[in-house]
N, C-alpha and C positions, 0 to 999 in steps of 0.2 A: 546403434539405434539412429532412426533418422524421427527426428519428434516436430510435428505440425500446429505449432500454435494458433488456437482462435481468439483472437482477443478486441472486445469491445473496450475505446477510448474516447474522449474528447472531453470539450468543458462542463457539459450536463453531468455525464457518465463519470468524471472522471479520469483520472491516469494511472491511480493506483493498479489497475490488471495488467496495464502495459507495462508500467517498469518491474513489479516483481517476474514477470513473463521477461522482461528485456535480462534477468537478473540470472533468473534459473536458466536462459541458454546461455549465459556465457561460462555457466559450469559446463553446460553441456559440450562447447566447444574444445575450453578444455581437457575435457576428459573422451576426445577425439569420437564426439555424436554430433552428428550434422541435423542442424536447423533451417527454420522456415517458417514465416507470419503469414496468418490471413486474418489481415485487419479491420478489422468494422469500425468506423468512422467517419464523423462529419467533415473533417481538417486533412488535406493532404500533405500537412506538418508533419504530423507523428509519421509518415512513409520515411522522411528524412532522418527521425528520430532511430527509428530500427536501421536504415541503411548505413549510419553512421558508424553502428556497430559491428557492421559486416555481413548482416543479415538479409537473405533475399525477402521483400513482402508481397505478397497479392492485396491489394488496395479494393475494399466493395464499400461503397460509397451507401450513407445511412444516416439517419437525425435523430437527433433526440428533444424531447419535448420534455421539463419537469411540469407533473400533475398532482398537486398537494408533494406528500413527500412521496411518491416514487417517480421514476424518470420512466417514460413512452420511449418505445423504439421504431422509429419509421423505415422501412426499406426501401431502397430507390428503385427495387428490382420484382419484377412478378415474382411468386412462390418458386414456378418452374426455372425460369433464369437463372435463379437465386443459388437453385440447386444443381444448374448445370455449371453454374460459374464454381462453384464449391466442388463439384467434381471434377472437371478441368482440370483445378490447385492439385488434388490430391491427384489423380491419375500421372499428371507432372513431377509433382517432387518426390511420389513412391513413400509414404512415412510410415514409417513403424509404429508410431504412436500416433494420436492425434488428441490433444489436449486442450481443455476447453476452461477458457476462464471469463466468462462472458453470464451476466444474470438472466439473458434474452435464449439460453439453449441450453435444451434441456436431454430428457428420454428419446425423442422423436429425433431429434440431431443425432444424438449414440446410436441409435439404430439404423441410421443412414450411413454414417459414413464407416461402421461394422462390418457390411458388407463389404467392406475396400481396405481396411486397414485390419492388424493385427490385435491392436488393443486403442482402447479407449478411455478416457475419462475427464475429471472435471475437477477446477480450482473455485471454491464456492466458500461462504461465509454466512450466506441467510438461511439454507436449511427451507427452502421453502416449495419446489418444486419438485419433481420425482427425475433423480440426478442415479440412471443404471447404465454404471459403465462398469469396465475393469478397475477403476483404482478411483479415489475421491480424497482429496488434500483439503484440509481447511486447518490451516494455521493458527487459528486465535487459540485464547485460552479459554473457553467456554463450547468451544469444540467436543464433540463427546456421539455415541449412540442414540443416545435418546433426541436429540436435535434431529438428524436425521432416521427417526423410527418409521419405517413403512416407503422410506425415498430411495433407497437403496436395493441391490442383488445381495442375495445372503455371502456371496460370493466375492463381494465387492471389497477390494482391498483397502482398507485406508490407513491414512494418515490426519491423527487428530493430534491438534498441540502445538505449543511452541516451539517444542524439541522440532518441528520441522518448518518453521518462522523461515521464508526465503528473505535473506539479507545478504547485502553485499561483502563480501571477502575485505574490503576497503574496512568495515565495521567491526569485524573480528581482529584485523591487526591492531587497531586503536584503544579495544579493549581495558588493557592495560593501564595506559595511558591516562585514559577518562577518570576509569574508578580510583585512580591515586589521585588525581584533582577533586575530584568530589567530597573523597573522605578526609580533607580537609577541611569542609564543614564552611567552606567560603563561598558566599552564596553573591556574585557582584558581574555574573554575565547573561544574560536573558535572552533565549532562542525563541525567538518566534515565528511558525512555519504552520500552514494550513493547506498542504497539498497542491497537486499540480496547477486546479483552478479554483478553488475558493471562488465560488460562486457569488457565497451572498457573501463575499469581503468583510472576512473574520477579522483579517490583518488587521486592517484601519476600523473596524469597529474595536479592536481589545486597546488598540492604541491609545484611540479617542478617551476611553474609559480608564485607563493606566494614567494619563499624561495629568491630573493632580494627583497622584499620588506622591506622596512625598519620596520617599525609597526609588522610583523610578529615576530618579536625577542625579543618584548615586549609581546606577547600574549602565553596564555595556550593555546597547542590545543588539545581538542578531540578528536580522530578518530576513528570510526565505520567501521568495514568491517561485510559483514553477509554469513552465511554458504556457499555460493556457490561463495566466491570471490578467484580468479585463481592464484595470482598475489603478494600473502602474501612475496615469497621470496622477490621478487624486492623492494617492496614496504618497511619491515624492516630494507634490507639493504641501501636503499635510507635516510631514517627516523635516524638510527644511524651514519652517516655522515655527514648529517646535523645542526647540535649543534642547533637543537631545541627544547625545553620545551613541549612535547608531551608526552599524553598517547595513545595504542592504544588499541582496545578492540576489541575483536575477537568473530564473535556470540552474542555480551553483553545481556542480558535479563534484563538491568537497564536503560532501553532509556529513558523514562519518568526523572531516578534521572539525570541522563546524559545529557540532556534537560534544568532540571532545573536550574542546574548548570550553565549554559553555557551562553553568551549574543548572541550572533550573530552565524548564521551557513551558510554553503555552502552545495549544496545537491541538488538531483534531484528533480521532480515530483511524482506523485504514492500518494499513502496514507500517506506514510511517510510527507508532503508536510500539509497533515492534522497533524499529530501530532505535528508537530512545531509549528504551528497556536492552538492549546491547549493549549500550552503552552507559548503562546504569544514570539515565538522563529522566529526575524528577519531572512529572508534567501536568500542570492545570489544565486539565483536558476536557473539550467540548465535541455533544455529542453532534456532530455537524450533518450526518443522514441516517435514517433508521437503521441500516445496517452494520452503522459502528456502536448501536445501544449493547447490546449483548457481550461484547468485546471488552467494549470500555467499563463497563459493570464490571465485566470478572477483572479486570486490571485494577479497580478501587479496590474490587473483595480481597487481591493479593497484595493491595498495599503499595503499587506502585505507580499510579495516577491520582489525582482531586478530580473527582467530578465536574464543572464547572458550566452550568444550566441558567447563565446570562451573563452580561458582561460588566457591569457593575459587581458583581461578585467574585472578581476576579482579586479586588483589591483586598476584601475583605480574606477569603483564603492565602494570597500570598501571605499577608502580614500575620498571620496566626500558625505559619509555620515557623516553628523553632532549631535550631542546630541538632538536635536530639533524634527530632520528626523528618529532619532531611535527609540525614543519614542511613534511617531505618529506612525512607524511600528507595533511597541511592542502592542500597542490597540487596531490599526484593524486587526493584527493577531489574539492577544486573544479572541474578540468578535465573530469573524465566527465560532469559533469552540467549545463549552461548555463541549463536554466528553460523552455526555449522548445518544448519536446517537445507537448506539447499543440496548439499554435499549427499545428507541421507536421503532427501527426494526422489536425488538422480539415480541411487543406488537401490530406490527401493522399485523403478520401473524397471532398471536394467536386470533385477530378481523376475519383476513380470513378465518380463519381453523371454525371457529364457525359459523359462515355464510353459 
């Protein structure tokens, strides 16, 4: 297969599309299918970010505006341009798929690029626009037919559930590891990670709010910022004034050992929310944009998140969890999530591609 990702990122939008996207080609690599990005972005960072991996990208330059809670997407390019530059991509790299993980493209995109490729489809999670392609992936655990009733071809293959949660291979080795630390019931390391850019800087707001807590000054803590986070000055100078037991990791490419490590974490929605659940990684979890409400809901309803709907109540939930309550977290965390989601992805378009 030759598989053409479209993937909208930056600091409005997000990164979450890009690394699960960065995540499923390098199964793809492995299992000897040739890849290719067409990026939508404000940052000619993230260009870096894929080439690093070995990946060709086509670069279409784009902004994003947040408008209450949804994010505007502006294009730098006329309609037509837009479309000629997209066909260009595709006439060049010849893809057999073309896969779309972007909120900004929808029916009207699958019917264009249709005509040029063999299959199509879409990596989505809001269920909100009319998404007919060949095949439609949404990961979460609230994923289901009725979310998508009337957006789909009757014909339309999908994949709902965590059983197909794209997480990195790095997460599945560690597996192990994790859940024998955990079911230890030793609750004394604190992951704290809010996505590639945390926008409105979760970080240093949960910090703020944690740092009288008593229990905080007995604990290690983790801390995660990822390439597009605004906010690093404040945030280190806050962190060294604090006389607290912290590391912080900037970018880190060791989240799985990071994870491991760790007993308990605080952190958004998004996929991220899946790799904690990999790793059977309890989490006081905040609904940080409309599209992780649904998600993060059916992850409370299975018992392996805290809701957490401001930041002063972060203290009161941590301290009323007990060794009993963590545990029973730590299991139905672990269980939702097995690692291998990727793996049946790839095998489930290589059934379509052949078909």
């Amino acid at each position: 297969m030759r598989i053409a990702f479209f993937v909208d990122t930056g600091a409005q939008i997000g990164t979450g599309h890009l690394i699960r996207c960065l995540t499923l080609a390098e199964y793809c690599i492995k299992l000897q299918h040739q890849v290719a990005f067409y990026l939508y972005s404000d940052n000619v960072l993230f260009i870096e970010q894929i080439k690093k991996k070995g990946f060709c990208v086509y670069f279409h330059k784009v902004s994003y505006k947040k408008q209450g809670v949804k994010v505007v997407k502006s294009d730098s390019y006329r309609e037509k341009i837009s479309q000629k530059m997209m066909l260009d991509f595709i006439l060049n790299f010849a893809p057999t798929i073309c896969l779309a993980d972007s909120y900004f493209l929808d029916q009207d995109w699958a019917k264009f690029v249709k005509k040029y490729v063999k299959k199509v489809g879409f990596i989505d999670d809001l269920g909100d626009r009319k998404l007919c392609g060949d095949f439609l992936l949404d990961q979460n655990l609230d994923a289901c037919w009725r979310k998508y009733k009337g957006l789909t071809e009757e014909n339309t293959l999908t994949m709902f559930g965590t059983e197909y949660a794209i997480i990195s291979p790095k997460f599945r080795k560690l597996r192990d590891k994790s859940i024998k630390r955990k079911l230890t019931g030793k609750i004394d390391q604190l992951f704290i990670s809010f996505g590639g850019s945390d926008t409105e800087n979760f970080t240093e707001k949960t910090l703020r709010a944690l740092i009288e807590y008593e229990k905080i000054t007995r604990l290690k803590l983790t801390i995660v910022c990822g390439s597009a986070y605004r906010f690093q000055k404040s945030l280190t100078k806050f962190l060294k004034d604090s006389e607290l037991e912290y590391e912080c990791h900037w970018n880190a490419n060791n989240m799985a050992e990071l994870m491991a490590e760790s007993s308990i974490a605080i952190g958004g929605g998004g996929t991220t929310s899946l790799e904690r659940c990999c790793m059977g990684l309890p989490t006081l979890q905040f609904i940080m944009a409309e599209n992780q409400r649904q998600g993060t809901l059916a992850l409370v309803g299975a018992n392996a998140v805290k809701n957490v709907t401001n930041f002063h109540e972060v203290q009161k939930i941590f301290y009323k969890i007990n060794e009993s309550e963590y545990k029973n977290m730590v299991l139905s965390a672990f269980q939702l999530v097995d690692g291998n989601g990727a793996y049946r992805v790839i095998k489930k378009l290589e059934a379509i591609v052949d078909n």
